[in-house]
Residue, then its C-alpha position, 0 to 999 in steps of 0.5 A: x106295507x112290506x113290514x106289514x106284509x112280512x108280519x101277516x106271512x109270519x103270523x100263518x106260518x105260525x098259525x099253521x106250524x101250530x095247527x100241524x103240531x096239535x094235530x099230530x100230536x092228537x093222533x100219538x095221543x090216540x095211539x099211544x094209549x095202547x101199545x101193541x106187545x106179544x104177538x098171540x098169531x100171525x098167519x098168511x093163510x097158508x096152512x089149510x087147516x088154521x081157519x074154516x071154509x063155509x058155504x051157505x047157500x041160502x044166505x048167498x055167502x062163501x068163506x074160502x081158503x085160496x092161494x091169495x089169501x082168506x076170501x069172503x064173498x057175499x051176494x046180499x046184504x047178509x054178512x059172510x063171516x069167519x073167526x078164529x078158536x082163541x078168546x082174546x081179551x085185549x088185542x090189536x088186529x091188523x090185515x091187509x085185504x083187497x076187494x075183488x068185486x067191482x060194486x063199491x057199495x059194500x062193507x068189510x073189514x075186522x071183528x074181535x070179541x065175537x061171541x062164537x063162530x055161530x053167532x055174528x056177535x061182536x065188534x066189527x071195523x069195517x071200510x067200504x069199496x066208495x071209503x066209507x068207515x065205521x065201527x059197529x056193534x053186533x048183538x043177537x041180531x041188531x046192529x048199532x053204530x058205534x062210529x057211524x058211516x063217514x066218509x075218509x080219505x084214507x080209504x083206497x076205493x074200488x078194487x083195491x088193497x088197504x091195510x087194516x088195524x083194529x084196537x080193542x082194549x079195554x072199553x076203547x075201540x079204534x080203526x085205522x086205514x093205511x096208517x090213519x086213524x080213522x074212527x074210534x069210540x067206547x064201549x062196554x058190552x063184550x070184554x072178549x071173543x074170538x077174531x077174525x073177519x066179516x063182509x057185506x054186499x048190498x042190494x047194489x051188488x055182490x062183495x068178494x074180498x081177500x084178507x092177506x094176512x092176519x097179526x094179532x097182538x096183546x093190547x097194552x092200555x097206557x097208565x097215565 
């Protein structure tokens, strides 16, 4: 019965060796098939004059430049949005953002290949302040999942900081949360646009959050 029961432990512990393997071994596949190369900009929004400030009224939504950062705040469901002047192609987004407002019913995150700063157009990788994540297609108005809202852990809920990355490269789009990769999916409709950031309350409540932080990297894609 002991032999038994040794052989049984030695079976789970293998078993679970394995499970580990496989599974860190999915997400350095997942990262490693696009590098991050030159740095194209990195900003901490300390220069007023690198990004916009915008006030809409009507809509309910703010862009502000302030001592902690890029702030976007909106009081519907109507996104705030703000992007840069430079058309990227392929590139690797990352910020540090921290929400401000206490309704966790919300959305905010990053946006590459936008089609101008007029136009909420492109590819948006968003959290949620009760760690929801999805990644989203803009176009003339209609919004369609790419990753639909799914629940991770790996978001820090409430009024608290996260770290974003976003992948575009080539038709393969991925966010990750504080180090995990969270969602991903293909698609082909932009190739390039500009970057930058978006947010969304909800009919719950406002949403106001502060970006830290901007790093933009040429994408590598892996050939293999």
């Amino acid at each position: 019965m002991q032999k038994e029961s040794s052989y049984q432990n030695f079976i789970f512990a293998l078993v679970f060796l394995l499970s580990v393997v496989l599974v860190a071994c999915t997400d350095a596949a997942a990262e490693g098939e696009v590098a991050a190369e030159e740095v194209l900009l990195e900003t901490d929004f300390s220069s007023r004059e690198e990004w916009p400030e915008k006030l809409d009224m009507e809509a309910g939504t703010a862009v502000l430049q302030t001592d902690g950062g890029y702030e976007l705040s909106s009081t519907s469901d109507a996104y705030a949005w703000s992007f840069g002047k430079e058309v990227y192609e392929d590139v690797v987004l990352e910020t540090a953002v921290r929400q401000l407002s206490p309704e966790p019913n919300n959305a905010y995150g990053l946006v590459c290949r936008a089609g101008s700063s007029d136009s909420r157009n492109g590819y948006y990788f968003l959290i949620s302040g009760d760690g929801l994540v999805s990644i989203r297609r803009v176009e003339r108005g209609i919004t369609s999942p790419i990753f639909d809202w799914t629940p991770n852990n790996a978001v820090r809920q409430g009024e608290r900081a996260n770290q974003l990355r976003a992948i575009c490269a080539g038709n393969r789009l991925a966010l990750y949360v504080n180090g995990q990769l969270v969602a991903e999916g293909t698609d082909d409709h932009f190739t390039q646009g500009l970057a930058g950031f978006a947010a969304s309350g909800s009919e719950d409540g406002a949403v106001q959050v502060t970006f830290e932080n901007l790093t933009i990297r040429a994408a590598e894609m892996s050939r293999q």
